[in-house]
C-alpha positions in Angstrom: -34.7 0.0 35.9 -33.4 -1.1 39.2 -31.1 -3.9 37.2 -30.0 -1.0 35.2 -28.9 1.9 37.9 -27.1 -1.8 39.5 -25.0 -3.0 36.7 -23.6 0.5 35.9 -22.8 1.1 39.6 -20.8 -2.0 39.3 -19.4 -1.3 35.4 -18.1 2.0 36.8 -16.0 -0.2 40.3 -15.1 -2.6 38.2 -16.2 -3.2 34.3 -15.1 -6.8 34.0 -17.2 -7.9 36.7 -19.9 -6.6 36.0 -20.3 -8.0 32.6 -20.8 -11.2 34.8 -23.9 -9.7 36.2 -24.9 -8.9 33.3 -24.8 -12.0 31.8 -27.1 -13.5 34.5 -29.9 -11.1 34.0 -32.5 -10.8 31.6 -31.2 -9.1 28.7 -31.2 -5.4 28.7 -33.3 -3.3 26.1 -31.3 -1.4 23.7 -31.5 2.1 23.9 -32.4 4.0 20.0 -30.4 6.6 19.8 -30.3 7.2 15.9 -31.9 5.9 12.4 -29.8 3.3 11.2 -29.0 3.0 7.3 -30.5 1.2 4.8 -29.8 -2.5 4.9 -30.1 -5.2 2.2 -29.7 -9.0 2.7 -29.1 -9.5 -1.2 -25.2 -10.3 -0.9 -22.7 -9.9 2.3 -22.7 -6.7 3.3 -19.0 -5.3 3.5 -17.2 -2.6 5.5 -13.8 -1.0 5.2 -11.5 1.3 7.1 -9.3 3.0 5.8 -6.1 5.7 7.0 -3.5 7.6 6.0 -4.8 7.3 2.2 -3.1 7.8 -0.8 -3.9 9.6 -4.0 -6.7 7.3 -6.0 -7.1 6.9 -9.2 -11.1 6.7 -10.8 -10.6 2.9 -10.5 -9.3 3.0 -6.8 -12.9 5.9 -6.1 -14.9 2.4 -7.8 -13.2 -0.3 -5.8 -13.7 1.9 -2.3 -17.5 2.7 -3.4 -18.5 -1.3 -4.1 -18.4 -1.6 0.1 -22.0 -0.7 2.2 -19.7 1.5 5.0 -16.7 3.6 5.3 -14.6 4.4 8.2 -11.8 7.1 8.1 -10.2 9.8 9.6 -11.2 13.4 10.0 -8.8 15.4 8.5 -8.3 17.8 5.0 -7.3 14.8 2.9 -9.3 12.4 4.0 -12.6 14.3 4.1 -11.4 15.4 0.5 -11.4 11.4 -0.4 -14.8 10.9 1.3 -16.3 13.9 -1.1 -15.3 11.8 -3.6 -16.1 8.6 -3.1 -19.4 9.5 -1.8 -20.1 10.7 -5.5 -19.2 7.4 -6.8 -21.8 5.6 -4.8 -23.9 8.3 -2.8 -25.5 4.8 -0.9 -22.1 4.3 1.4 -22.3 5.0 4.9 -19.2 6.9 5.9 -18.4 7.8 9.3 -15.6 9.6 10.6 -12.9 8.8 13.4 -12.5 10.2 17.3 -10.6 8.4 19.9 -11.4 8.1 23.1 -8.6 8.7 25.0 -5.9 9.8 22.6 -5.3 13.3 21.0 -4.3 12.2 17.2 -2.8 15.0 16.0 -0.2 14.4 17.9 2.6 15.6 20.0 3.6 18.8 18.8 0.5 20.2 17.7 -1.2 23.3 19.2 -3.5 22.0 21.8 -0.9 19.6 23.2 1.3 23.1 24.0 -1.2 25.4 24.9 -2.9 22.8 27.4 -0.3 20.5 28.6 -2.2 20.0 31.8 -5.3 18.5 29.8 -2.9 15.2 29.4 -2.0 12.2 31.4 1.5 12.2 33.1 3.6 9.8 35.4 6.4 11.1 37.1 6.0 14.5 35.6 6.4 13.2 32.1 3.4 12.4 29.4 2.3 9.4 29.0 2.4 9.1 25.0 1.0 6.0 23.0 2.9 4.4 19.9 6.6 5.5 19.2 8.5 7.8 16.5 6.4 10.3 14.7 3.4 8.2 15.8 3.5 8.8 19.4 0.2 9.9 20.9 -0.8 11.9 24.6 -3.4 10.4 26.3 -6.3 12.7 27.5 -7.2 13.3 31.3 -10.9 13.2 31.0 -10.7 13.1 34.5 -10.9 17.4 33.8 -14.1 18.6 32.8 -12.1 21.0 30.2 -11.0 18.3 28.4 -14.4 16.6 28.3 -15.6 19.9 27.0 -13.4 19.8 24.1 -13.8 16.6 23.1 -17.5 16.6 23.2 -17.4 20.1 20.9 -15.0 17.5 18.4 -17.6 14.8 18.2 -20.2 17.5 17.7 -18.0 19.4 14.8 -17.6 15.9 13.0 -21.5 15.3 13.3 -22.8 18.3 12.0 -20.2 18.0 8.6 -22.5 16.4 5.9 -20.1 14.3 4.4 -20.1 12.0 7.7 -23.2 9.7 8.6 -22.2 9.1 12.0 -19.3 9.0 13.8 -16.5 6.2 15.0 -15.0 5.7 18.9 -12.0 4.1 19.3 -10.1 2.7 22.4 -12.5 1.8 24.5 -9.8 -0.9 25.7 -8.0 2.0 27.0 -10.5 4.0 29.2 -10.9 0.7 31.2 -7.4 -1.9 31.2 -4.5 0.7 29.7 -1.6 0.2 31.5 -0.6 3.8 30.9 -3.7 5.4 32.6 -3.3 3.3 35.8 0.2 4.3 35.9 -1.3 8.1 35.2 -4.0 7.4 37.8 -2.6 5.2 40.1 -5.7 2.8 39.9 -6.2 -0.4 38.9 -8.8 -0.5 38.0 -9.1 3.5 37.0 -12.0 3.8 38.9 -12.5 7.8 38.8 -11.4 8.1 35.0 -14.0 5.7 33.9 -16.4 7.5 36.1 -15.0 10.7 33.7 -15.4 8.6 30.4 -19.6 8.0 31.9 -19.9 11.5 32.7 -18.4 12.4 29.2 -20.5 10.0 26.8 -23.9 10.7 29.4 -23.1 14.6 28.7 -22.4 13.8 24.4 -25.8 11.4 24.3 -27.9 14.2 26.0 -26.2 16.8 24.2 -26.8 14.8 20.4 -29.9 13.1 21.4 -31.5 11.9 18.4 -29.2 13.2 15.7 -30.2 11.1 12.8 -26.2 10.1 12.5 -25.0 6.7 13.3 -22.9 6.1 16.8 -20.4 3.1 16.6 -17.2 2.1 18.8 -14.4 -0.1 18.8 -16.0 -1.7 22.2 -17.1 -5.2 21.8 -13.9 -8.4 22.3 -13.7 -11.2 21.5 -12.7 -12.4 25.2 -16.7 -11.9 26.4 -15.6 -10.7 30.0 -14.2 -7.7 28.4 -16.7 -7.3 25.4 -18.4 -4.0 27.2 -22.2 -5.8 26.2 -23.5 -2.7 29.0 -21.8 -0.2 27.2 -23.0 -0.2 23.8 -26.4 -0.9 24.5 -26.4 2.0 26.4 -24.4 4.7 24.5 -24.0 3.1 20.8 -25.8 2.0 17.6 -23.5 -0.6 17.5 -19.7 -2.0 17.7 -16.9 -2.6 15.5 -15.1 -5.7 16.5 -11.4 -5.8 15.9 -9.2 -8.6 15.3 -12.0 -11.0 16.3 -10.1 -14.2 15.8 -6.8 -13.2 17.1 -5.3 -16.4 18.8 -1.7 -15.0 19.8 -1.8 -15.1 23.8 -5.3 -15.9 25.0 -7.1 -14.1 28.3 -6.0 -15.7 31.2 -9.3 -17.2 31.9 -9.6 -18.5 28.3 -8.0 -22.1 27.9 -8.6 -22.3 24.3 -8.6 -20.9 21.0 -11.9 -22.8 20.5 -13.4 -20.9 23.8 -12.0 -17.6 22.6 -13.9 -17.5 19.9 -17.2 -19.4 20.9 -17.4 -16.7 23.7 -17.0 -14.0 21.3 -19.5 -15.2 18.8 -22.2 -15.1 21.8 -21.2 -11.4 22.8 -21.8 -10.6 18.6 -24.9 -12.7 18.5 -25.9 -11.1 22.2 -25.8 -7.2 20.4 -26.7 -7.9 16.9 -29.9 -9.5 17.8 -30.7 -6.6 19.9 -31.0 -4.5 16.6 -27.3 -3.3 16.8 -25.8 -2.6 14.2 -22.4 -5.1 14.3 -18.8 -4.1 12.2 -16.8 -7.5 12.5 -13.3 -7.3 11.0 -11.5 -10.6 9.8 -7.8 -9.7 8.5 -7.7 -10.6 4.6 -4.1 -12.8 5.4 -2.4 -16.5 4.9 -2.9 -17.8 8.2 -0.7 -20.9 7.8 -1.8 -22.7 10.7 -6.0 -22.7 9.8 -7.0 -25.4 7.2 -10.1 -24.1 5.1 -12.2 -25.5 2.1 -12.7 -23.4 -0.9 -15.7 -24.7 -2.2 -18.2 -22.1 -4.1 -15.3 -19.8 -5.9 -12.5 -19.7 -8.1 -9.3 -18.1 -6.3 -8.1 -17.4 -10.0 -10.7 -14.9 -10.5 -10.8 -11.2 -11.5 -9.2 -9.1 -8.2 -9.0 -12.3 -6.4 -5.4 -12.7 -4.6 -4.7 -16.2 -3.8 -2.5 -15.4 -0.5 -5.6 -13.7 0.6 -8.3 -16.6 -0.6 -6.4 -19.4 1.5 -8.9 -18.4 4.6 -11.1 -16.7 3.4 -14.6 -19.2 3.6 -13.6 -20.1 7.1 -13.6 -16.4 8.1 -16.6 -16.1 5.9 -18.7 -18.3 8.1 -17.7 -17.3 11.1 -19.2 -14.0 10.0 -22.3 -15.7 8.6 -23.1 -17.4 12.3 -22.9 -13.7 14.4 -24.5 -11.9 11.1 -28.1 -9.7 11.6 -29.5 -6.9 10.1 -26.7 -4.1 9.7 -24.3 -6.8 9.9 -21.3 -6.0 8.3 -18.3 -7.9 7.5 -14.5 -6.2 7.1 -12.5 -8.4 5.0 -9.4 -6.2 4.8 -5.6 -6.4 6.0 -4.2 -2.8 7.7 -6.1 0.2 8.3 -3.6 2.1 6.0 -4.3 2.5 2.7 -2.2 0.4 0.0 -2.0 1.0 -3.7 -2.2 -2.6 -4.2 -5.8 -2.7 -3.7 -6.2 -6.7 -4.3 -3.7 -7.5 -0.9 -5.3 -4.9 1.2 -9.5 -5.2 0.2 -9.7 -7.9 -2.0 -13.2 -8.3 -4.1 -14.2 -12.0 -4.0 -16.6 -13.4 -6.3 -18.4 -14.4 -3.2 -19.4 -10.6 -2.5 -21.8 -11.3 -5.5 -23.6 -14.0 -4.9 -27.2 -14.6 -3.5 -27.6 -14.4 0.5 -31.4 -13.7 1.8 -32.3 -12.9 5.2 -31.1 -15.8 7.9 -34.0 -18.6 8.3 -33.1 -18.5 12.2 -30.1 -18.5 14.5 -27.3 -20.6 14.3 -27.6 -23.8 15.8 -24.6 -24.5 18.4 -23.1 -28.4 19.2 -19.9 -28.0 21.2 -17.5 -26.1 18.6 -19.3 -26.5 15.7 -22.1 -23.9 14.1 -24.8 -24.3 11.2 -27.1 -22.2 10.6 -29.5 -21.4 6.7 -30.1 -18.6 5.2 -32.4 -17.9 2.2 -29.6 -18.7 -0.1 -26.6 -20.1 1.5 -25.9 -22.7 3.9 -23.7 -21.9 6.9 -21.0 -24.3 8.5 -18.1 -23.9 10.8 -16.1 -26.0 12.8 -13.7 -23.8 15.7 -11.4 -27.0 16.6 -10.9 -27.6 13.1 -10.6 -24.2 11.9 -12.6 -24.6 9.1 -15.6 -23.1 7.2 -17.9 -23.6 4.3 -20.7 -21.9 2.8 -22.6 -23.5 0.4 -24.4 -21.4 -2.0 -27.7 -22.2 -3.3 -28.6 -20.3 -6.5 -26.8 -17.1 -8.2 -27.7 -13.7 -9.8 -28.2 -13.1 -13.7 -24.2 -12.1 -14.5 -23.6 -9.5 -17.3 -21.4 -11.8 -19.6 -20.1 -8.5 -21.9 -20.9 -4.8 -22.6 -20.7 -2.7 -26.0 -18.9 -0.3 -25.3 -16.7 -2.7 -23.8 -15.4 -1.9 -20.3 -12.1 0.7 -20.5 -12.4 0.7 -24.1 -10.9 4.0 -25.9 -11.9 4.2 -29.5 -16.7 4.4 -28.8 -17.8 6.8 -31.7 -18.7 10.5 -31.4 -22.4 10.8 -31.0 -25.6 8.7 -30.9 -24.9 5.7 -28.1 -26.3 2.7 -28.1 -25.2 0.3 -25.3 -25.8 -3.0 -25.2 -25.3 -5.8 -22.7 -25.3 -9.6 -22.9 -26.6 -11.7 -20.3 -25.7 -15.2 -19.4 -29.1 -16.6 -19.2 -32.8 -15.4 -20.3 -33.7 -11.9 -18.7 -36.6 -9.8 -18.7 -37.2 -6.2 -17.6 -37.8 -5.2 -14.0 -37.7 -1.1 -12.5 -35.2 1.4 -12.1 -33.0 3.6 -14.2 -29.7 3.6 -16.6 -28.2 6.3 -16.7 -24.5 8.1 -18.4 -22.5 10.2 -16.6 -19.2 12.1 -17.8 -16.7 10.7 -15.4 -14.5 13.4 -15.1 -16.8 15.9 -13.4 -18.9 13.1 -12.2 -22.2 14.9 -14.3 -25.2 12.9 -14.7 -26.0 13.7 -18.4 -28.9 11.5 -18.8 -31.4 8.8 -17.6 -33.5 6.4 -19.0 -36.4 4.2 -17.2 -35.9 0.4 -17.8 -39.2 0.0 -18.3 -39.3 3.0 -20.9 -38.7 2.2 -25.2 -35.8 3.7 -24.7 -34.8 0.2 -23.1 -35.3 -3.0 -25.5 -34.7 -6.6 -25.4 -34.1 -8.0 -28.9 -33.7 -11.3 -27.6 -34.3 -12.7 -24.2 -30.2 -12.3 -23.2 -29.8 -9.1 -24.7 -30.6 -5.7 -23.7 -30.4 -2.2 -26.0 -30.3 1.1 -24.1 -30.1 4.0 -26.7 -29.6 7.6 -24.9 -30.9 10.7 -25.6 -27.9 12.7 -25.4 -24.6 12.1 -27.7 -21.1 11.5 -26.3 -18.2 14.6 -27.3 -14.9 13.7 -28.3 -11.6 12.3 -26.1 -14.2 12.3 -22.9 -14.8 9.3 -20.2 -18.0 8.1 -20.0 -20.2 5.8 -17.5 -23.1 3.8 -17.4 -24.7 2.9 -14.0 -27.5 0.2 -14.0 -30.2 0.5 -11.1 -30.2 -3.0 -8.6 -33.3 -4.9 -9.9 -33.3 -3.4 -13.3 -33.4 -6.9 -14.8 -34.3 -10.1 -13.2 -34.0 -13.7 -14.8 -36.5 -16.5 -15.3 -36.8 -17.5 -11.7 -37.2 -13.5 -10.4 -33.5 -13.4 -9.5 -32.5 -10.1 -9.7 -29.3 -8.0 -11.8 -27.3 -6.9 -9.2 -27.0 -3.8 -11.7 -23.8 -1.6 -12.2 -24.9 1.0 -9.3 -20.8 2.2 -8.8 -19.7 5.4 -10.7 -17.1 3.4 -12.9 -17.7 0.2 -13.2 -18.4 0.4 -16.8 -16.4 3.2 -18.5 -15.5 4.1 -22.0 -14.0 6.6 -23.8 -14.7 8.2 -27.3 -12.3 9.0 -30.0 -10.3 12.2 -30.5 -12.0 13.0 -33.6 -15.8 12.2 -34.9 
């Protein structure tokens, strides 16, 4: 306790420093403040943020609902999108956005005007983050007012059902930004990240145990800034952003090689203290990193080859830090793109067997291996390379009658049928049809049911008790585990709203 009341003395006079404390103590015990979701170690376990987004389409509400967590704004359209997508797969985590220091809606809204004094200024002018229509005030949480309101935000957005926790960004800028040292006229800003303490003290005792998920933007790559203290002490966890930038290094990092090795300790540091861990590795051609591409086929379906080039090397680097509610955010900008393949692209990878890790990654210099049930993990930093060798695969749905997006299934009775590529026999769950235009579940049946047979040991027959109508969209969902193969390797299932659609005829 004594450690404790120490190191946040000296977070609060200087935050960088006292990470170095922290670092020679004996490592501090994370505080619970919410349930964490459901986790599986079956594949790679994928996030994805996503702004500003755009109309989607039934096959856009299918592609968002494949990922295990959702991060997006808090705003008409965007809750409007969650709604949605949540129906698709109820299982994704979604949790909305608040920043820390900046006021998003901007500069001409409301609250900006009627409380102009509850903003940073320099020289009697706001200080304002971003440019054009994107500029941004900065919040004086220096003013008990302010922290009022924001606190009441964070509240609002927990109590909306839609949201399983909630997102902080900027953490960066309570402690470093230049703008609120010019606002402040301390370097460090001593009393407004004595403010930002008093603020997230007041939220946690305020919240408590909530049952909703508390995650930040906090952790860096650089570990002198990576703010270990802070989440163990106010979050379930931290989103890591950019985690292998290598533009202009920290002055005390020599190397692109120490940059990341000191990151990967922070990650490991935090996600084996049972926090959950959000690490996002931009889905781009970095020309200057040589991967290998062993264990995929770049030419597959929604694979983009511009976006494959890097994509293993990145992949382990994940696979080192990676613990329960690990999650890894393969995507290029936050703002949504119709062209779904460049901006989240669906590797074959995401599909194939993991298992829980046999142990921590083993460390010699720059280089990392570590096992996991199913994979093998290796990855070199000076060479910039990664592989992942993987060491047995799921039972793979070969084709589907009715066939995926056809248009012409017959009125009435259904009978689906899917082929398997090897020998499969039952396991537990459900299949169910839905209408996809309302999202109705019209029917179930239990695998295990006669409803459900296997004429042969590839083939499985699922007759429905309800009929299909005319001109209407149909889905079938398959339960996780609803099949498994010779060697108890399970069917993935279809468990996404959409991923196997049909439609019927105009006329009987």
């Amino acid at each position: 306790m004594k450690h404790t009341l120490l190191l946040l003395a000296a977070l609060l006079l200087n935050p960088l420093v006292a990470l170095h404390a922290a670092e020679a103590q004996p490592k501090e015990t994370a505080q619970v403040l919410t349930h964490l979701p459901a986790f599986s170690w079956d594949t790679v376990s994928r996030a994805l943020f996503m702004h500003k987004p755009t109309p989607w389409t039934d096959d856009d509400y299918a592609r968002i609902a494949r990922h295990d967590f959702l991060q997006t704004d808090v705003n008409e359209k965007a809750l409007a999108m969650a709604a949605e997508v949540k129906r698709f797969n109820p299982n994704l985590i979604i949790v909305g956005y608040k920043n820390l220091v900046l006021h998003i809606e901007g500069i001409a809204d409301p609250l900006f005007r009627d409380h102009p004094d509850w903003f940073l200024y320099s020289n009697g002018k706001p200080e304002l983050n971003g440019s054009g229509r994107n500029k941004r005030p900065l919040y004086d949480l220096r003013k008990a007012e302010v922290r009022e309101y924001w606190i009441q935000d964070v509240e609002r957005t927990l109590k909306m059902p839609i949201f399983d926790g909630i997102f902080f960004d900027a953490y960066a800028k309570v402690v470093s930004y230049a703008a609120v040292k010019r606002a402040t006229g301390q370097d460090p800003p001593t009393d407004f990240i004595a403010a930002y303490h008093q603020m997230m003290d007041e939220h946690v005792k305020r919240s408590g145990n909530c049952g909703k998920i508390r995650i930040g933007n906090f952790l860096r790559a650089d570990k002198e800034a990576s703010a270990i203290p802070e989440v163990m002490k106010y979050l379930d966890g931290s989103y890591l952003e950019w985690f292998d930038h290598h533009g202009k290094l920290p002055p005390q990092i020599h190397s692109y090689e120490e940059y990341l090795a000191a990151g990967i300790q922070a990650v490991q540091q935090v996600a084996q203290a049972g926090k959950l861990i959000m690490m996002h590795l931009e889905a781009a051609d970095d020309k200057d990193i040589k991967v290998t591409a062993d264990g995929a086929d770049p030419a597959a379906p929604d694979a983009s080859s511009t976006r494959y080039n890097n994509f293993e090397y990145k992949l382990a680097m994940f696979l080192i830090c990676a613990e329960r509610y690990s999650y890894f955010q393969y995507q290029g900008d936050y703002k949504a793109t119709e062209d779904f393949q460049a901006w989240a692209p669906n590797f074959p990878e995401f599909k194939k067997p993991l298992g829980p890790p046999q142990g921590p990654a083993v460390k010699n210099g720059f280089t990392y291996t570590r096992e996991f049930q199913y994979a093998s993990v290796w990855l070199d930093l000076t060479k910039r390379q990664g592989r992942v060798t993987w060491k047995a695969s799921y039972p793979q749905a070969k084709t589907f009658s009715p066939r995926h997006g056809g248009d012409q299934v017959p009125v009435g009775a259904l009978e689906c049928r899917i082929e398997f590529d090897r020998p499969i026999k039952k396991g537990a769950g459900t299949i169910s049809l839905h209408r996809l235009s309302d999202r109705q579940k019209l029917a179930s049946v239990l695998v295990e049911s006669d409803a459900v047979s296997c004429p042969d040991d590839k083939t499985v027959i699922v007759r429905f008790p309800a009929g299909v109508e005319a001109k209407t969209t149909y889905s079938v969902t398959v339960d996780k585990g609803a099949f498994h193969d010779v060697e108890n390797m399970k069917f993935l299932g279809m468990p996404v709203l959409g991923e196997w659609k049909f439609t019927t005829r105009s006329q009987p």
